[in-house]
Backbone as a chain_set.jsonl record, in Angstrom:
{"seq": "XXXXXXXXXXXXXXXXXXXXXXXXXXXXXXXXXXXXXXXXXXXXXXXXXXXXXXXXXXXXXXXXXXXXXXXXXXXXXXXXXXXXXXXXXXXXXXXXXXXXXXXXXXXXXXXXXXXXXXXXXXXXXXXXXXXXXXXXXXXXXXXXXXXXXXXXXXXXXXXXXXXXXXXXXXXXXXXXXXXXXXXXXXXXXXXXXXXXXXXXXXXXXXXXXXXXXXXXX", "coords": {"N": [[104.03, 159.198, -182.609], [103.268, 160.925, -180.802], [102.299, 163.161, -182.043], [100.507, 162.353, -183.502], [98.542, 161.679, -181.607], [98.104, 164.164, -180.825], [96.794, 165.2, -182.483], [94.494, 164.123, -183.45], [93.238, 164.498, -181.196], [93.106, 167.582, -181.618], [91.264, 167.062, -184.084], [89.482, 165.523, -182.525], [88.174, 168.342, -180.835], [87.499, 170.013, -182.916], [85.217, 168.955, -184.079], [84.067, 169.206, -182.038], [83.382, 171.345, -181.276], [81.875, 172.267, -184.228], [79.154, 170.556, -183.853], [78.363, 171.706, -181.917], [77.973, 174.511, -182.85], [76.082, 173.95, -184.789], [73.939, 173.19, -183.193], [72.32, 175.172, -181.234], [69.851, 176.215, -180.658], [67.13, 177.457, -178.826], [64.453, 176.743, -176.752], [61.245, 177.111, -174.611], [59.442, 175.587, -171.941], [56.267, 176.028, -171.089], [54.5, 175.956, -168.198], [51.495, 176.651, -167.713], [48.999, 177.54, -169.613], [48.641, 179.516, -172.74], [51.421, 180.346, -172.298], [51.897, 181.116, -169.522], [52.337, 180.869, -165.896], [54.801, 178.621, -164.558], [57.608, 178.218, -166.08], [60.571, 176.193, -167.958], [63.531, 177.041, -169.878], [65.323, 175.722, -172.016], [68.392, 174.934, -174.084], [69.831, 173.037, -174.953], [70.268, 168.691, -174.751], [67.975, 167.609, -172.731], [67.451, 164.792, -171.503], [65.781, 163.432, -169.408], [63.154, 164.9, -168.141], [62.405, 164.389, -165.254], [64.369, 165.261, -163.381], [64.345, 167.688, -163.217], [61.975, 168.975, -162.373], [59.864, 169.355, -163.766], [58.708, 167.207, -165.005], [56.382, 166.732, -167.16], [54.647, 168.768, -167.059], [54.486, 170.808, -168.871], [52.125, 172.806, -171.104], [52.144, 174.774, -172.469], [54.434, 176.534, -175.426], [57.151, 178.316, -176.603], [59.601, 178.304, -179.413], [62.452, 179.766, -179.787], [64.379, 178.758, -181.588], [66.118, 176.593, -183.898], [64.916, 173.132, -184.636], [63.295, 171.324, -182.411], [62.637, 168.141, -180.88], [60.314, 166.709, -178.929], [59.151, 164.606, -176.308], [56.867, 162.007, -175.092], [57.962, 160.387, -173.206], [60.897, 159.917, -171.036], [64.023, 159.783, -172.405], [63.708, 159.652, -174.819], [61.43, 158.454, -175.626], [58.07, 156.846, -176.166], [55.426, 158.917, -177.531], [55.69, 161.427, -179.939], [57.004, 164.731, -180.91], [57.729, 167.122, -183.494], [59.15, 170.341, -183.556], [58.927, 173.32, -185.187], [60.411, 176.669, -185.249], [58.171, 179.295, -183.226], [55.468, 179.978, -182.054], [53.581, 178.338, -179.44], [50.883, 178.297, -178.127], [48.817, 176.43, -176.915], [49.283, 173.68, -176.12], [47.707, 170.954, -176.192], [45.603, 167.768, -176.891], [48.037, 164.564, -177.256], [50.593, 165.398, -175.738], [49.899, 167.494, -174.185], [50.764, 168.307, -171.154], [52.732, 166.251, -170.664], [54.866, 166.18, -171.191], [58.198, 164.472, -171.33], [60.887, 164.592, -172.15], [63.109, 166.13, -173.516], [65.012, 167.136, -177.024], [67.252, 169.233, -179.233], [66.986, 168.879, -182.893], [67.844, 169.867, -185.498], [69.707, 172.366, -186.425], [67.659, 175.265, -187.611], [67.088, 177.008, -190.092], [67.903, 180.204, -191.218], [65.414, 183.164, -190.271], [64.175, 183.806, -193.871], [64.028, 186.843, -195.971], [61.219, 187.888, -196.633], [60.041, 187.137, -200.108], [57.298, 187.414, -201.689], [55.602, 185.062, -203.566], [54.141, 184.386, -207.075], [53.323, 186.636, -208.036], [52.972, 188.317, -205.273], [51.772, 186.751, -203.495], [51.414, 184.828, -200.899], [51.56, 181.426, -200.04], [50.414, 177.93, -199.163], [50.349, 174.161, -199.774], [49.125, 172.034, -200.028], [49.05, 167.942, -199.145], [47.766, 165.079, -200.459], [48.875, 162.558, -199.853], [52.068, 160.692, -198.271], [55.48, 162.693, -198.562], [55.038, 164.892, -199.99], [53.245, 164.035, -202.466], [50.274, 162.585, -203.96], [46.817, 163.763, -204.388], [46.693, 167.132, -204.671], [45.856, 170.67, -202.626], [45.652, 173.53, -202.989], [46.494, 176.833, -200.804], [45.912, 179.752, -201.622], [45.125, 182.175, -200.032], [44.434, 184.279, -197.351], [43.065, 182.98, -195.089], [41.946, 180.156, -194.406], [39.354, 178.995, -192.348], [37.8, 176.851, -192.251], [38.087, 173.783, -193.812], [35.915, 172.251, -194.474], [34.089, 172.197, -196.403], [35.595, 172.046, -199.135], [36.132, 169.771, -199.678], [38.91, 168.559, -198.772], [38.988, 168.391, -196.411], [40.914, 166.864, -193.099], [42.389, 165.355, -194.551], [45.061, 165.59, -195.15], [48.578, 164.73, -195.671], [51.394, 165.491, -195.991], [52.755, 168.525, -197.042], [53.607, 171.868, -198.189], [54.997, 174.727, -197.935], [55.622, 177.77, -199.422], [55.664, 180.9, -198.78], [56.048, 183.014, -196.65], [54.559, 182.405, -192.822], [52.876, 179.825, -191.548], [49.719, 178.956, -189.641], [48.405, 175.853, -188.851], [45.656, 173.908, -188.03], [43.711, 170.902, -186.498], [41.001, 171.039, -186.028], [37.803, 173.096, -187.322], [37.881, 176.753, -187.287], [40.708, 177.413, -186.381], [40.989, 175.551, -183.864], [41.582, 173.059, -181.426], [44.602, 171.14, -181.911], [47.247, 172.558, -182.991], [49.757, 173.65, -185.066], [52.696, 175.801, -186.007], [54.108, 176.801, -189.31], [57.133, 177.079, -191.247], [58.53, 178.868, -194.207], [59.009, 175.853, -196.484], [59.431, 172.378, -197.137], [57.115, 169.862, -195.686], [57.379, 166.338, -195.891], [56.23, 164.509, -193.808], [53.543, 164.995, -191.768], [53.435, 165.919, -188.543], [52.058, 163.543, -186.174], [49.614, 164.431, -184.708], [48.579, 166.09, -186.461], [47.999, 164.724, -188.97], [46.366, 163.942, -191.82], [44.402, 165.503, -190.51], [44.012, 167.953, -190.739], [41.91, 170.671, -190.657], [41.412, 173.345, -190.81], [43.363, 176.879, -191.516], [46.102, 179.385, -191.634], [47.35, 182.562, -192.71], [50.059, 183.707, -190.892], [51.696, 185.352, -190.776], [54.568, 186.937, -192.45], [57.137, 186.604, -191.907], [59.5, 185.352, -189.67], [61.123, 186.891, -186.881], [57.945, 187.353, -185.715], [56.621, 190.447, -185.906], [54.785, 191.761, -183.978], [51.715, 190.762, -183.08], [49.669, 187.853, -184.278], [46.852, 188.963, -186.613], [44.058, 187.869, -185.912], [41.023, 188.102, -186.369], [40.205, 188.819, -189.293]], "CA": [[102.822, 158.794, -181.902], [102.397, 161.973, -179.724], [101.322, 163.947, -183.179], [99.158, 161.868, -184.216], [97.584, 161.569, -180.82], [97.762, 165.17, -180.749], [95.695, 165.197, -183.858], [93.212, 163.779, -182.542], [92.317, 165.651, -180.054], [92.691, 168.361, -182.283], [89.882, 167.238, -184.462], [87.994, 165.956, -181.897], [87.401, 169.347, -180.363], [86.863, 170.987, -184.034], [84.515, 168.452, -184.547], [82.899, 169.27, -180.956], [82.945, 172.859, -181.587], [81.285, 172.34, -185.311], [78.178, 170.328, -183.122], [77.727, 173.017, -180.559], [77.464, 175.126, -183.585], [75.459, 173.465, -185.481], [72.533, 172.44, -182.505], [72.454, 176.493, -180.619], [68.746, 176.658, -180.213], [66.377, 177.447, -177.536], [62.554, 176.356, -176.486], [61.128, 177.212, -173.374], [58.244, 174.965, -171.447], [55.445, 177.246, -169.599], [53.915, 175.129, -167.082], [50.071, 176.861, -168.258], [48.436, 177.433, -171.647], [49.149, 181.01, -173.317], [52.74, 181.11, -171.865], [51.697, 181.317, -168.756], [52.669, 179.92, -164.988], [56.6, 178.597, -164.102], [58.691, 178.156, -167.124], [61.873, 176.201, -168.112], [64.163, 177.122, -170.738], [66.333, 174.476, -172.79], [68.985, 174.849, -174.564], [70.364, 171.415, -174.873], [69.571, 167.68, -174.347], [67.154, 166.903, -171.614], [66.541, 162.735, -171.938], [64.815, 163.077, -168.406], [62.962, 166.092, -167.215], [61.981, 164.284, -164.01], [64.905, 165.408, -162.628], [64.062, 169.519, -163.523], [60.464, 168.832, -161.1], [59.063, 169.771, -164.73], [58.004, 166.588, -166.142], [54.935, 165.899, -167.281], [54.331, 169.873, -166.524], [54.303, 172.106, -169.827], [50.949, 173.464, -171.541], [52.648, 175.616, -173.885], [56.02, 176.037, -175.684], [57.762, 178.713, -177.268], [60.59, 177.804, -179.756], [62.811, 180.558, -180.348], [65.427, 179.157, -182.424], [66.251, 175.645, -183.901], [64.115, 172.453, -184.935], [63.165, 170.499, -181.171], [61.903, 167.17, -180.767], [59.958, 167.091, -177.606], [58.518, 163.144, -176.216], [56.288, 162.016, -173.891], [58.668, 159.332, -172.093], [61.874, 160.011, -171.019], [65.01, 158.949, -173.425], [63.208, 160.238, -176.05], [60.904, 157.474, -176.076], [56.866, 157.67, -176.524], [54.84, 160.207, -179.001], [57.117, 162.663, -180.408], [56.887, 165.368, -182.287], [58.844, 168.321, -184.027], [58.493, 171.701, -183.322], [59.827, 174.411, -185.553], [60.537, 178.082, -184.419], [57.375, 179.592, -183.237], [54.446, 179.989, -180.506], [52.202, 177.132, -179.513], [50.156, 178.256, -176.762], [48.173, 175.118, -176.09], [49.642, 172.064, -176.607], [46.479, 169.655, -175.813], [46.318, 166.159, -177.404], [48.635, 163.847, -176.062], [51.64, 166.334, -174.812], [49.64, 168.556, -173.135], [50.803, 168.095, -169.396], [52.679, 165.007, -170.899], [56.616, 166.179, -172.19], [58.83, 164.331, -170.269], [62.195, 164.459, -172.937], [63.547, 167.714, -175.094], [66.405, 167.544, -177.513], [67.144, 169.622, -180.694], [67.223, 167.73, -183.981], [68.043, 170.424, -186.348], [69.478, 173.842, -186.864], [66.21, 176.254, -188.215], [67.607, 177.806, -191.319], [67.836, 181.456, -190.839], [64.764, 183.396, -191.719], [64.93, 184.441, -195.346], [63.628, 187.701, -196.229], [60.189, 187.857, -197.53], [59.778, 187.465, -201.254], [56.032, 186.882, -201.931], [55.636, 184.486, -204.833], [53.319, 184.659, -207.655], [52.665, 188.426, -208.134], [52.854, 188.916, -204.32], [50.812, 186.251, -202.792], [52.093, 183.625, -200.163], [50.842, 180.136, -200.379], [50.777, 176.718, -198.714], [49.935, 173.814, -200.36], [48.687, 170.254, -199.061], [49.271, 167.226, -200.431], [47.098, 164.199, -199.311], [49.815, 161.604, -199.599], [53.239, 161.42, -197.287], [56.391, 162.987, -199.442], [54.416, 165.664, -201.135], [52.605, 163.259, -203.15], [48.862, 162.121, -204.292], [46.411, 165.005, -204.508], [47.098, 168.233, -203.964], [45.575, 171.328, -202.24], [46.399, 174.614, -202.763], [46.082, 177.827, -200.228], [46.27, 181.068, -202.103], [44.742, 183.194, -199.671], [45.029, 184.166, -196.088], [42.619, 182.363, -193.978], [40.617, 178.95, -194.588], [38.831, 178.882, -191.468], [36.979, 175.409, -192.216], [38.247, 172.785, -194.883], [35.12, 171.224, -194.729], [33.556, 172.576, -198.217], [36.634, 171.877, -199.948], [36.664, 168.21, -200.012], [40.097, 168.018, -198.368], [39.092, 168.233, -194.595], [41.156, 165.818, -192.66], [42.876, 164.522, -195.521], [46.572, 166.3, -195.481], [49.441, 163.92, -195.08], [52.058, 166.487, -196.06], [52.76, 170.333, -196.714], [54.941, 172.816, -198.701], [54.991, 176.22, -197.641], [55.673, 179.013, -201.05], [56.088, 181.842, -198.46], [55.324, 183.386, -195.271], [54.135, 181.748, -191.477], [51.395, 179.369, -191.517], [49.501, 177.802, -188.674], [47.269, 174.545, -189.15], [44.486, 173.46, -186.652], [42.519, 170.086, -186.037], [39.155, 171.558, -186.029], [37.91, 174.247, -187.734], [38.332, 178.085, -186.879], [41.632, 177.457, -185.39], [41.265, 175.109, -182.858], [42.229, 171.631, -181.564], [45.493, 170.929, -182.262], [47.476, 173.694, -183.908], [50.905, 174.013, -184.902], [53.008, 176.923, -186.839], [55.24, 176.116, -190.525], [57.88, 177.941, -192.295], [58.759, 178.169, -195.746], [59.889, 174.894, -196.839], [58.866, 171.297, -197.673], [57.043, 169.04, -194.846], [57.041, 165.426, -195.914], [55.277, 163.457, -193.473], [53.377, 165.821, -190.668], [53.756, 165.256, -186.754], [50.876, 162.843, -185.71], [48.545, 165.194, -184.137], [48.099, 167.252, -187.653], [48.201, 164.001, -190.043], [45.192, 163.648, -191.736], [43.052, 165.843, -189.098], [43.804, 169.265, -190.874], [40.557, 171.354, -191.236], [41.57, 175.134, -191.166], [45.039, 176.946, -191.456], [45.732, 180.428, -192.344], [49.03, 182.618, -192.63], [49.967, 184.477, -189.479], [53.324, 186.483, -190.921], [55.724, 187.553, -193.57], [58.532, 186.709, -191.738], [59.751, 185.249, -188.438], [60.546, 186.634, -185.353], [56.653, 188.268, -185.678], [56.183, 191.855, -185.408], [53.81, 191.82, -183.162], [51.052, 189.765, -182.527], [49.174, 187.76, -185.618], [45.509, 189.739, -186.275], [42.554, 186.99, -185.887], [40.069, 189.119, -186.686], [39.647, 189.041, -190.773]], "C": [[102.178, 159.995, -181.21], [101.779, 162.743, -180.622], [100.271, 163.454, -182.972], [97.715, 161.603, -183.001], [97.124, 163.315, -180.949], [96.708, 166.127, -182.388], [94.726, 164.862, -183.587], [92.555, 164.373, -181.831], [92.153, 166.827, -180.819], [91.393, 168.289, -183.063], [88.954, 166.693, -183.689], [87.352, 167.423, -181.137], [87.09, 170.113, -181.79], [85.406, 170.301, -184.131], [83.422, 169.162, -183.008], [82.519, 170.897, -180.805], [82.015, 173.295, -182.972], [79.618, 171.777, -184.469], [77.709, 171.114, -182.427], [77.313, 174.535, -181.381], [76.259, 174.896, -184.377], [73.453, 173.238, -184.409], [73.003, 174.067, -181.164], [71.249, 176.752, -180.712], [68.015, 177.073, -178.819], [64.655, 177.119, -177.67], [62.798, 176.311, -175.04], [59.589, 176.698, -173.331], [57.78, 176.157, -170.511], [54.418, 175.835, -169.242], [51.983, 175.587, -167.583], [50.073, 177.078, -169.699], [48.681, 179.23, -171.765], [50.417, 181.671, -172.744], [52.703, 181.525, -170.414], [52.028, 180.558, -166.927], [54.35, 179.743, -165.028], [56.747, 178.172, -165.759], [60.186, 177.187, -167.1], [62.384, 176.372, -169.299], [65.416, 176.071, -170.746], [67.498, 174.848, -173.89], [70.072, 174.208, -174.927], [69.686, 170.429, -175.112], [68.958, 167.535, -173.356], [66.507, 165.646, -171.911], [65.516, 162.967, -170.465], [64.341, 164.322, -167.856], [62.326, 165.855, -165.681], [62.976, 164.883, -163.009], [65.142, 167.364, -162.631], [62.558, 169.75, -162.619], [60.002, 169.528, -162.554], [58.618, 168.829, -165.588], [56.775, 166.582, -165.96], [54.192, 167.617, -166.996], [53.939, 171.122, -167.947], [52.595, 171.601, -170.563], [51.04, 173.971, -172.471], [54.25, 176.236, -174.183], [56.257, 177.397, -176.557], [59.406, 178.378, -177.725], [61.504, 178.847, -180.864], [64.176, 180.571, -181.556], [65.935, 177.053, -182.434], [65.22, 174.475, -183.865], [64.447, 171.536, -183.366], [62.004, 169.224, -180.859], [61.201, 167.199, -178.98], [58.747, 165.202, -177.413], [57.756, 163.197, -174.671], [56.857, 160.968, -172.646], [60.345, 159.991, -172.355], [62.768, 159.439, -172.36], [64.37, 159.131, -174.432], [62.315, 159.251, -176.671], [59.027, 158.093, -176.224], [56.117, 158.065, -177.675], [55.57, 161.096, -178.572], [56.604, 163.566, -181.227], [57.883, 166.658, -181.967], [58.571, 169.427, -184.144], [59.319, 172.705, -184.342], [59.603, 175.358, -184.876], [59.298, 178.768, -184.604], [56.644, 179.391, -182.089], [53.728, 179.132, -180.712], [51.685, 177.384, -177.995], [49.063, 177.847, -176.17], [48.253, 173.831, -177.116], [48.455, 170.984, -177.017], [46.879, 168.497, -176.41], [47.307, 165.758, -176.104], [49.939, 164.612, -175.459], [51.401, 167.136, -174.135], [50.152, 167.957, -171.375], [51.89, 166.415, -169.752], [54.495, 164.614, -171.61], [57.725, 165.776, -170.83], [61.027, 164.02, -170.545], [62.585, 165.777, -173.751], [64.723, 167.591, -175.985], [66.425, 168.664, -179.006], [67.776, 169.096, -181.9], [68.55, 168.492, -184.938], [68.501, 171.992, -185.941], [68.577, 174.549, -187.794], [67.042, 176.536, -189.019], [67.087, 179.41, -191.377], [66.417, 182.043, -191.565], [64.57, 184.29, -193.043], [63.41, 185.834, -195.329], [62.652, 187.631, -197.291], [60.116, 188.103, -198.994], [58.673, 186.695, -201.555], [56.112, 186.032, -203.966], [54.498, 184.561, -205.747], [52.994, 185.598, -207.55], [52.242, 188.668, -206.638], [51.545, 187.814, -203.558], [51.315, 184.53, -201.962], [51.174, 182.545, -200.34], [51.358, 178.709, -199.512], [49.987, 175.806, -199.356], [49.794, 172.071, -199.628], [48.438, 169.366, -199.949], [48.411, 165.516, -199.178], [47.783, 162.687, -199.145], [51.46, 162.036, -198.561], [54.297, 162.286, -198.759], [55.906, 163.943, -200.326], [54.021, 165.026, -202.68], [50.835, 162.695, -202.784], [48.094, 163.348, -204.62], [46.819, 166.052, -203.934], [45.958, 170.034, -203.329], [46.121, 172.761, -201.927], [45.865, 176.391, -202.205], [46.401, 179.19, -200.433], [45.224, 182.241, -201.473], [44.749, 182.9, -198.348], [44.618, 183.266, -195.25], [41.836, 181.183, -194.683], [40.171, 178.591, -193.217], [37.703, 177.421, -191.271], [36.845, 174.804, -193.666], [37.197, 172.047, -195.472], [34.46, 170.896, -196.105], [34.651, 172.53, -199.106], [36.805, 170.808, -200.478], [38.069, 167.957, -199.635], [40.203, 168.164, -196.455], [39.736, 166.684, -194.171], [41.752, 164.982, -193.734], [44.35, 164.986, -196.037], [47.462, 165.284, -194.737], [51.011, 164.414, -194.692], [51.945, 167.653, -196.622], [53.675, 170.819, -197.269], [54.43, 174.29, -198.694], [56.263, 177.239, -198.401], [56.727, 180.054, -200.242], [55.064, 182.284, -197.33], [55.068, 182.222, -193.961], [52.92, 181.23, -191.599], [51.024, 178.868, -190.129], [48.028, 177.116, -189.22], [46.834, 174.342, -188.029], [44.29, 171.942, -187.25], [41.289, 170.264, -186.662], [39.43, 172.713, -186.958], [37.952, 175.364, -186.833], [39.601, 177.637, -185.526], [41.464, 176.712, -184.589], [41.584, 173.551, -182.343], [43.428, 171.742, -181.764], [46.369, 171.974, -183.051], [49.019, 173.866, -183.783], [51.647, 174.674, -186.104], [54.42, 176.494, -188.072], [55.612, 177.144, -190.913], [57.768, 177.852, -193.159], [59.53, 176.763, -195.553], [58.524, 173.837, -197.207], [58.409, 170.305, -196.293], [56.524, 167.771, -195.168], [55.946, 164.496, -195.67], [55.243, 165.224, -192.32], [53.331, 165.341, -189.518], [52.164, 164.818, -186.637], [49.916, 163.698, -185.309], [47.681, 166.006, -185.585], [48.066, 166.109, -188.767], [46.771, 163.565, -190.458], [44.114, 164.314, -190.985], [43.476, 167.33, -189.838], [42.455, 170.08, -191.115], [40.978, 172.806, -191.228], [43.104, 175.655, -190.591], [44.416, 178.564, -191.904], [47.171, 181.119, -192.135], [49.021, 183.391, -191.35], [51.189, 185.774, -189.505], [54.03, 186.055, -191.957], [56.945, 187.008, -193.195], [58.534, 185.838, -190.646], [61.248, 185.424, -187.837], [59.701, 187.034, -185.751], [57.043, 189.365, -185.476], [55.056, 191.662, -184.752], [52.784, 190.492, -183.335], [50.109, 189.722, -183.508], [47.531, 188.82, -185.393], [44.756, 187.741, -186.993], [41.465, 187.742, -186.546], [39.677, 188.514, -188.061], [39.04, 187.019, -190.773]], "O": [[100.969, 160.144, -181.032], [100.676, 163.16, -180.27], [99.272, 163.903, -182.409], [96.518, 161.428, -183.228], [95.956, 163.651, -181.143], [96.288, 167.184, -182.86], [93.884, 165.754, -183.482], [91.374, 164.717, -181.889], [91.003, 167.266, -180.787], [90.511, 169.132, -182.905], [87.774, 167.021, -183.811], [86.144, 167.523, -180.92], [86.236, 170.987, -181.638], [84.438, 171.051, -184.257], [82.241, 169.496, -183.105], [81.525, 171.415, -180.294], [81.463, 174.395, -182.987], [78.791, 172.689, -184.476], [76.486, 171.215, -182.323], [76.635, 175.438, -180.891], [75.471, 175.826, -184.546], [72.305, 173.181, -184.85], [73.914, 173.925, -180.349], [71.212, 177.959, -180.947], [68.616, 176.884, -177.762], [63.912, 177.306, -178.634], [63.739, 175.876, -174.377], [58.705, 177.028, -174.121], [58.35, 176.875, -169.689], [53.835, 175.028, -169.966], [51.26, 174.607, -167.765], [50.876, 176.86, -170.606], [48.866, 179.968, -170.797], [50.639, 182.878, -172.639], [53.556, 182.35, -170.086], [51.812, 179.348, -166.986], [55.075, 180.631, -165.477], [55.774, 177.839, -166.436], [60.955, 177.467, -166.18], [61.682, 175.802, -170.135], [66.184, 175.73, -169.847], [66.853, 175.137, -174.898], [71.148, 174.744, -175.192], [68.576, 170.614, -175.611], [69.817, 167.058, -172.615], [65.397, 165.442, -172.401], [64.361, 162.569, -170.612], [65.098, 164.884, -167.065], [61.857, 166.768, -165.0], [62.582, 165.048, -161.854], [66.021, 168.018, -162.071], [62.245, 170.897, -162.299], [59.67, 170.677, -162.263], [58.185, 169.13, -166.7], [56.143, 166.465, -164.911], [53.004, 167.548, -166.681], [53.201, 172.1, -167.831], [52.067, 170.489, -170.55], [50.249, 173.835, -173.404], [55.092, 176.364, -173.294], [55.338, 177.555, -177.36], [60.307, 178.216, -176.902], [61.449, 178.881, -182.093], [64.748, 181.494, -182.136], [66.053, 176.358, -181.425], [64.417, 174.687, -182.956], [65.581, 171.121, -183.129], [60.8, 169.385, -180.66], [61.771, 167.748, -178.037], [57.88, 164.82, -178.2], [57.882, 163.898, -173.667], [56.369, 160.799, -171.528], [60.851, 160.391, -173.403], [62.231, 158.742, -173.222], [64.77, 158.289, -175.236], [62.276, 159.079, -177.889], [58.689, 159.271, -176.342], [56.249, 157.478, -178.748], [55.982, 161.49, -177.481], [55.847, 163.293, -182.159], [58.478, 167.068, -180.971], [57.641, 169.691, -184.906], [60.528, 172.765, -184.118], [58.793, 175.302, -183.951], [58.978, 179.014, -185.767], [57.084, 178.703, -181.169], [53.179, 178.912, -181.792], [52.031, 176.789, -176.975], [48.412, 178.405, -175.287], [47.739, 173.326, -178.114], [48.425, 170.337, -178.063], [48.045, 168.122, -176.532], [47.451, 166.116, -174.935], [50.224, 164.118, -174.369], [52.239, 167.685, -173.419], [49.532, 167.111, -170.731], [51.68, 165.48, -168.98], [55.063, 163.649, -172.122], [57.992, 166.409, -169.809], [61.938, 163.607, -169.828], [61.946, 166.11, -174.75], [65.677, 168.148, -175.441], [65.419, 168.704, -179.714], [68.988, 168.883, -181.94], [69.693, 168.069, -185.113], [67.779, 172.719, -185.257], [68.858, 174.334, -188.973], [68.152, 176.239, -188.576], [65.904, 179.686, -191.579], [66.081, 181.795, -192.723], [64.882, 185.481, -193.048], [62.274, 185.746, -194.861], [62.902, 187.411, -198.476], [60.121, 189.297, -199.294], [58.797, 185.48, -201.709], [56.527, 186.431, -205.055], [53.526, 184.903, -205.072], [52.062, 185.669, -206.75], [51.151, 189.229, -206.537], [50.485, 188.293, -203.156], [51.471, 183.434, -202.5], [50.044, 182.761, -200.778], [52.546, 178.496, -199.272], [48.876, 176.234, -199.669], [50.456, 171.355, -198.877], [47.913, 169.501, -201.054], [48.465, 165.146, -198.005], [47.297, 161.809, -198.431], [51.865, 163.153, -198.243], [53.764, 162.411, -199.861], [56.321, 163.887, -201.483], [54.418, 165.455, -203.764], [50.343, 162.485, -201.675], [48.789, 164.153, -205.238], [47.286, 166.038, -202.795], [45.175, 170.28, -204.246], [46.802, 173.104, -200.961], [45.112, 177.093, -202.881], [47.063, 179.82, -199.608], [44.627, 183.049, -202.183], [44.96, 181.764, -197.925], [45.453, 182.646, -194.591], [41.067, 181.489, -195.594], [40.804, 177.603, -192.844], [37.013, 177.15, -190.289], [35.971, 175.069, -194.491], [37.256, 171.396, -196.515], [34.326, 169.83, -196.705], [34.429, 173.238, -200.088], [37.441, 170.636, -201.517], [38.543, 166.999, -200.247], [41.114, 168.068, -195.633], [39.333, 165.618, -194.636], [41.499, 163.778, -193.683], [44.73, 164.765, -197.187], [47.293, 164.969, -193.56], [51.691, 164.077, -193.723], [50.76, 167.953, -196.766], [54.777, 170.344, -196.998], [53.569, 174.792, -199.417], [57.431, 177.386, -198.041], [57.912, 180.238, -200.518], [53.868, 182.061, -197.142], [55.45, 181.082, -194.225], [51.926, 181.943, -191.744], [51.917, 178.377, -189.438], [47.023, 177.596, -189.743], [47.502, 174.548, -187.016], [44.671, 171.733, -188.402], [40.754, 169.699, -187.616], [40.496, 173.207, -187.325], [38.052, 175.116, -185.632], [39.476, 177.569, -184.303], [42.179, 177.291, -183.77], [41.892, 172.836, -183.296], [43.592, 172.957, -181.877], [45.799, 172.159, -184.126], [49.559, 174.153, -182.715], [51.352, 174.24, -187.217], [55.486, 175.99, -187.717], [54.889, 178.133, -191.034], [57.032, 176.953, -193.567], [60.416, 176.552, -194.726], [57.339, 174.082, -197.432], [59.409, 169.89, -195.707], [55.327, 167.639, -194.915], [55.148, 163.928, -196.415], [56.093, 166.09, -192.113], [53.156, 164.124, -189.46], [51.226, 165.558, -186.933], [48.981, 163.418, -186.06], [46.505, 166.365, -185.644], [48.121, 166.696, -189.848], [46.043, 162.947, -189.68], [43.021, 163.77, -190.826], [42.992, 168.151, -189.058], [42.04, 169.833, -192.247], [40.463, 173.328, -192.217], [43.792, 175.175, -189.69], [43.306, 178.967, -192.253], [48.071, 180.519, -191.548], [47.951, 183.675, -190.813], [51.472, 186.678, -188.719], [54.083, 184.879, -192.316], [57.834, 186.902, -194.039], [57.406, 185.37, -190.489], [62.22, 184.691, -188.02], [60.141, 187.556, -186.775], [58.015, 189.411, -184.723], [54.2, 191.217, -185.517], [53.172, 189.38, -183.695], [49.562, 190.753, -183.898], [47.168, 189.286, -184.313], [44.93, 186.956, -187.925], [41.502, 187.562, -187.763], [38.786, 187.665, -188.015], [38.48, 186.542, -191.761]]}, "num_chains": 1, "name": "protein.A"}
């Protein structure tokens, strides 16, 4: 009997040491917009941030590591959405001033070393059904600054990103709503970006950034 208890405990701490591996991210709340004002950093569950005097307080979010759900009611209740690793320095919509839960869902998948696809040219591609399905939309060049002449404004349900850092807007030229994708496959998109895409463009090769994306072109 004492083995087998002592088995137990054995795998429950492997098992609780495989979890603590597995969910090792960080995101930090800034109390203003561009990172700016008091700050808390997370690296855990928070079901209630009333008790951090920071609910209901962030503006803008950096998420340096790991996929983080972030709600507007405690217990993870509310509008939700999923942040991958990256800068969002103005929330608006409904989380602006409005996150009152943090946990992390997912470990980020390390990032992979740029190999541009198609003879050197990154790409994201939009699909106007959920599951990467119905029509599709495809972004073979850096900036679309306004969907509107395309016939697919406001009409993206999901997203697969080829290669490189994208960020999607709301509105056109960047603004409204705006949040940053890796490579990979995005199903369904977080409420704020479903259907409301109008301009996207890539921002990096890689992530962490080298420096700071160029706006400009």
């Amino acid at each position: 009997m004492k083995r087998v208890t002592y088995c137990r405990i054995a795998v429950g701490a492997a098992l609780a040491l495989l979890a603590s591996a597995l969910c090792a991210g960080e995101i930090t709340l800034y109390e203003g917009q561009d990172f700016q004002g008091r700050r808390l950093t997370v690296r855990g569950t928070m079901s209630d941030l009333d008790r951090t005097d920071f609910n209901d307080r962030a503006s803008s979010i950096i998420v340096r590591d790991g996929v983080w759900e972030v709600c507007s009611d405690a217990r993870f209740n509310g509008r939700c959405a999923r942040l991958q690793p990256g800068e969002y320095p103005n929330l608006r919509g409904s989380l602006d001033r409005s996150i009152s839960s943090v946990r992390e869902v997912a470990l980020a998948p390390p990032a992979p070393v740029y190999a541009p696809p198609r003879g050197g040219e990154s790409r994201a591609i939009l699909y106007s059904g959920p599951g990467l399905s119905g029509r599709s939309f495809e972004i073979d060049r850096d900036v679309v600054r306004n969907l509107d002449g395309s016939g697919f404004n406001d009409r993206a349900s999901s997203l697969s990103v080829s290669g490189g850092y994208w960020i999607f807007c709301s509105d056109a030229n960047f603004e409204g709503d705006c949040r940053t994708f890796g490579p990979g496959d995005y199903p369904n998109l977080p409420f704020d970006l479903e259907r409301k895409i109008s301009s996207g463009r890539r921002i990096h090769d890689r992530y962490p950034y080298e420096g700071r994306p160029q706006w400009s072109r």
